[in-house]
N, C-alpha and C positions, 0 to 999 in steps of 0.2 A: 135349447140347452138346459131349460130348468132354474129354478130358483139355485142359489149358493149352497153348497153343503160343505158347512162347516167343521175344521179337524175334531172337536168338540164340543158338547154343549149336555150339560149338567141335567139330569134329571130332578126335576124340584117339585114333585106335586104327591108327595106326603104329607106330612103334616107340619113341618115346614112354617108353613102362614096360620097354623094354628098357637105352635111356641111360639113364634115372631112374636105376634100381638099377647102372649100372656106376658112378655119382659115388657113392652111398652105398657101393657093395663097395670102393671105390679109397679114400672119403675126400674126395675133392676134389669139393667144394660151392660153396666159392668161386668169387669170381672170377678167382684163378688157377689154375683147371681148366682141363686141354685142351681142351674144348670151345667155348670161348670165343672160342678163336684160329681154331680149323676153322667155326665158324659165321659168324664173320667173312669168313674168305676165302673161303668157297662162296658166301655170298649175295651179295659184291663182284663174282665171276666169274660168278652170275647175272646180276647187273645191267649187266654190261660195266664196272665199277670196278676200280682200282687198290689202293684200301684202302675197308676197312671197319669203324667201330669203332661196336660194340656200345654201348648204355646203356642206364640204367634205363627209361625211356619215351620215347612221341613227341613230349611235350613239350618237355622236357628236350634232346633232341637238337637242334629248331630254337634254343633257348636256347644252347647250347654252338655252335653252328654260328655264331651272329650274331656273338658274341665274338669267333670265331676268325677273323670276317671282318675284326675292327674298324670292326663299324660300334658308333656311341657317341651320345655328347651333340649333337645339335641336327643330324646325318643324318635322312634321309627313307628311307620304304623302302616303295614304292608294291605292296598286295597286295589280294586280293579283300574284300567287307566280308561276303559268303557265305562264312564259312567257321567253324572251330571257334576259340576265343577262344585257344588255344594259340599262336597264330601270331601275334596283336596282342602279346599280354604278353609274348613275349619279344622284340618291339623295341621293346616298353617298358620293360621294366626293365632293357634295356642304353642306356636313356637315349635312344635314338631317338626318331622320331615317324613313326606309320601313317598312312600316305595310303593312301586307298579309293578304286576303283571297284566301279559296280554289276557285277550280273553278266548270262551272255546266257541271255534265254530260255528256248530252246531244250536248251543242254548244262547251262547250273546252272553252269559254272564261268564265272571273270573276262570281264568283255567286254574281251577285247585292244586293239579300237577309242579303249578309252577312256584306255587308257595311257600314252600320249606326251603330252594335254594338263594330265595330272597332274605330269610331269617337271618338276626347278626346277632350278637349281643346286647344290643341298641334297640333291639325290636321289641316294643309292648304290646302290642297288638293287631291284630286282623282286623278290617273294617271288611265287611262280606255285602256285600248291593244287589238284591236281587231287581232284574233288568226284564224291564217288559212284559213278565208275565210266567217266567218260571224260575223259582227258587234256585239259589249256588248249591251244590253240592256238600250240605254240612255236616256231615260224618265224617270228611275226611276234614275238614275246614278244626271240625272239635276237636279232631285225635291230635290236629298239630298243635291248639291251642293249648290240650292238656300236657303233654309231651315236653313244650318249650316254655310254659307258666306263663303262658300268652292269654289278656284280652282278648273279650269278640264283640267287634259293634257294629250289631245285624242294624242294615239301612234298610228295610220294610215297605217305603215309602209307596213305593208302587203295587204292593200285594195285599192289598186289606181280602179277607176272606179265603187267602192263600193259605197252602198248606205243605209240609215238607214230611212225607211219612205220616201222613196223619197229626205232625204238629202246626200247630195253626204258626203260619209265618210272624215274627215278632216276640216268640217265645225262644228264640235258638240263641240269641245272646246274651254276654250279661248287661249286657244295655241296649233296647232299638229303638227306631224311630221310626216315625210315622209321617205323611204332609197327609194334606186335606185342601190341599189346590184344586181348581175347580175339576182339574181332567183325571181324579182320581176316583175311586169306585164309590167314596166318602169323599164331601167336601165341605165344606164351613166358608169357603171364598177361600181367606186363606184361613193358614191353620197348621196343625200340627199337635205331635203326642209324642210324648218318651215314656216308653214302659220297662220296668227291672220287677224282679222280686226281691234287689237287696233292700234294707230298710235307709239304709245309709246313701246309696247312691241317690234314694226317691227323694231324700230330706236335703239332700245335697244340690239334686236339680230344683226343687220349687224354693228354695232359698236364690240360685243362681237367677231364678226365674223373675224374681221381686226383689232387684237391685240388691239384693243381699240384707236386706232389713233384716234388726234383729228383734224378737220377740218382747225382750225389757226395754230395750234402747231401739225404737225405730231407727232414727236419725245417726245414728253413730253405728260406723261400717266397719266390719273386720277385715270383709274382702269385697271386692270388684263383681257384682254382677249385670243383668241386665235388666229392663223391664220386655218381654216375651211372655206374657197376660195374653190369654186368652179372654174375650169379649161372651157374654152370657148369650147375647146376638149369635156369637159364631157356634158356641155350643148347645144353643136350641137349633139350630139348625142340622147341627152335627149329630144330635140325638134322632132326632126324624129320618135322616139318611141312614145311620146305624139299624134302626128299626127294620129296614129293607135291604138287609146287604145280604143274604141268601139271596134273595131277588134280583141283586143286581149282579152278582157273581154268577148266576143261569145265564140272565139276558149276555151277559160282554162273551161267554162260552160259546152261548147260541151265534152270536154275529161271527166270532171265531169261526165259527165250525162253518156256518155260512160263506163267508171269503173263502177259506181254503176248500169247499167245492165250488165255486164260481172259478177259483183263479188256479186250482191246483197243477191244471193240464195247459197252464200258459209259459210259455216259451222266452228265457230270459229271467224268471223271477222264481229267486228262494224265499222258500214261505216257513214261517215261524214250526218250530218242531210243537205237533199237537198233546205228545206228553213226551213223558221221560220214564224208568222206574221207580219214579221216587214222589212225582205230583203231576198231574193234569196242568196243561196252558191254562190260567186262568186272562192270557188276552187284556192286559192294562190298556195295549193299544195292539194295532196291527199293523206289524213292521212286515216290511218285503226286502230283500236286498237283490239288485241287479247282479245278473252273471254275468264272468267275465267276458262274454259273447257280444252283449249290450253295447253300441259304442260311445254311449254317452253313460252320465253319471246321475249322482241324486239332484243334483241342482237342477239340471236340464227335464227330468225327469216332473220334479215339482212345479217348476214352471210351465212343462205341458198341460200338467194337472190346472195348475191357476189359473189357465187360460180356457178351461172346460168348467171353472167357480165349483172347483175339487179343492179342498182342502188339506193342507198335508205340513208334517213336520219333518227336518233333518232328524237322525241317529244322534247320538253323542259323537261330541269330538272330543279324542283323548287325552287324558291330563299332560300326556308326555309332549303332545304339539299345540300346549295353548301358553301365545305367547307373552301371559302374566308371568309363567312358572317360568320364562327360558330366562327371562328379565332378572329372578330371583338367584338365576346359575342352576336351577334346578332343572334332573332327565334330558343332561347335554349328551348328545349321539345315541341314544336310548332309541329305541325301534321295537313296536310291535305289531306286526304287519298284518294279524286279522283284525285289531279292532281298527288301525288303519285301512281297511279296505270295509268294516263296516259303516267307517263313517263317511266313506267317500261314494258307496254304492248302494246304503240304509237309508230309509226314511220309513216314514207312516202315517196310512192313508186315515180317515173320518171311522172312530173309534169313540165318539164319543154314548154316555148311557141312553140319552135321546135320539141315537140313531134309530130310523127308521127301518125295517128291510126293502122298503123302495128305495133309499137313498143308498143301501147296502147294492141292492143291483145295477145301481148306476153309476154307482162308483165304479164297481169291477169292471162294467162294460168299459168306461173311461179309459180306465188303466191298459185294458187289452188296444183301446183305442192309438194310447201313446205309444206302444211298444210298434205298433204296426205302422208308424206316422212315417215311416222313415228312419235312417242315421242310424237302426239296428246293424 
């Protein structure tokens, strides 16, 4: 059966242990290490930004971003209900409320179509999530934001290296965000980045970022922030992986392009669209979703898999049926039936940067394995 192959596992043999030991030989660990500042501004200047400021996760970053947009109590903030619960809970606990659309088909992320009849009065913003590995649909996403004097706050998190037309993903709104958890194309362990070109919103996030200190008066607070310090440890690290993000945006392509001819002609399984007109798969991970022919689902599915030491992750499950939000009163009788059938027939197999192409062919064989096990 082979050694484990895991959903993940990070590429780290840059230079990496070479920054490591220069924070430990200098001392500066913190987050007042110069590295903090040079990882900011090279991933900014990656992204076509103006400022970029580091924090602890990707969480946290759309959390700080929402604030510093002031959106608050009894604003709307219309985003996909396919996506990671990070993005609900922080316009929830800045007092907002999530409006959901389903999602399309086809790419997995927001159906843009659906978005204007969501719009109220009450609506400040767009939150737009690009999912898995191909960018939303932002020409139509801008014309509504222009149209209705709506915010856009592009979540990034999964597209380092992406691009929408030729713009580097992270550049489309007026505020995004970035993680740098370990299963993203960049990682720092954890991590994260919020980048704008306004000057106001950047001074506003690295204030919200360092407890709201104030420049004359540390100790005496005008507002509520948090500490979300990035670590000079996590951004020497984050500079060495930056270094190699061409590199590792070919390799995740190349394993892409790989699955989809091992598994394209398999029976039962939709496979990630390889582009669109607008951006190439850049592959964050490799999702499959069961057809409705299948007679089992993704649980039963992963658990074939874990029993072959395949490693694999569910889809998202969507904001409208998790039941923190139903508890809240929030998305009562609310249905949207593709990302409900994404999340119930979605998963995704060993995508991580250290995959192997042996581990890539044993996987697929695996997977064709389960489908034929039976219960089809």
């Amino acid at each position: 059966m082979g050694e484990p192959i895991p959903v993940n596992e990070p590429l780290l043999d840059g230079k990496e242990k070479q920054y490591l030991n220069e924070c430990i030989d200098t001392g500066w660990i913190s987050s007042e290490g110069p590295f903090v500042k040079q990882f900011e501004a090279e991933f900014a200047t990656r992204v076509e930004r103006k400022h970029g400021i580091a924090v602890s996760n990707g969480s946290m970053a759309l959390d700080a971003a929402i604030v510093a947009l002031g959106i608050g109590a009894g604003d709307e903030v219309i985003l996909p209900t396919f996506t990671i619960i990070s993005c609900a809970a922080a316009i929830v606990r800045a007092g907002a409320i999530p409006v959901v659309v389903d999602s399309n088909p086809d790419t997995w992320n927001m159906d843009v179509e659906q978005v204007e009849a969501k719009i109220t009065p009450k609506t400040k913003a767009i939150m737009v999530v690009h999912i898995y590995g191909l960018p939303v649909e932002m020409d139509a996403i801008q014309a509504l934001a222009q149209k209705y004097k709506l915010l856009v706050i592009e979540d990034a998190a999964e597209m380092h290296g992406q691009t929408y037309k030729g713009k580097p993903c992270g550049s489309l709104g007026d505020i995004s965000t970035f993680s740098f958890y370990p299963n993203k194309h960049i990682t720092t362990g954890e991590g994260g980045m919020i980048v704008t070109d306004d000057d106001n919103l950047a001074q506003r996030c690295r204030s919200l970022r360092n407890l709201c200190f104030q420049p004359q008066q540390r100790f005496v607070h005008e507002d509520l922030g948090w500490n979300l310090r990035m670590t000079n440890l996590q951004a020497a690290v984050g500079l060495a992986q930056l270094e190699r993000l061409d590199e590792f945006v070919s390799r995740k392509r190349q394993m892409g392009q790989r699955y989809t001819e091992l598994l394209g002609n398999v029976a039962g399984l939709e496979l990630p669209l390889p582009r669109t007109d607008y951006a190439e798969n850049i592959y964050w991970v490799y999702g499959v979703v069961l057809t409705d022919e299948v007679s089992f689902d993704a649980t039963e599915a992963m658990k074939r898999l874990r029993e072959h030491k395949i490693g694999s992750r569910p889809f998202f499950w969507p904001m409208h049926e998790q039941p923190v939000f139903h508890k809240m009163g929030l998305f009562k009788g609310e249905s949207y039936p593709v990302a409900e059938r994404l999340a119930r027939r979605g998963f995704y197999i060993p995508s991580g940067m250290a995959l192997t192409p042996e581990q890539i062919e044993r996987v697929a064989v695996t997977v064709k394995e389960i489908l034929s096990e039976g219960g089809q």
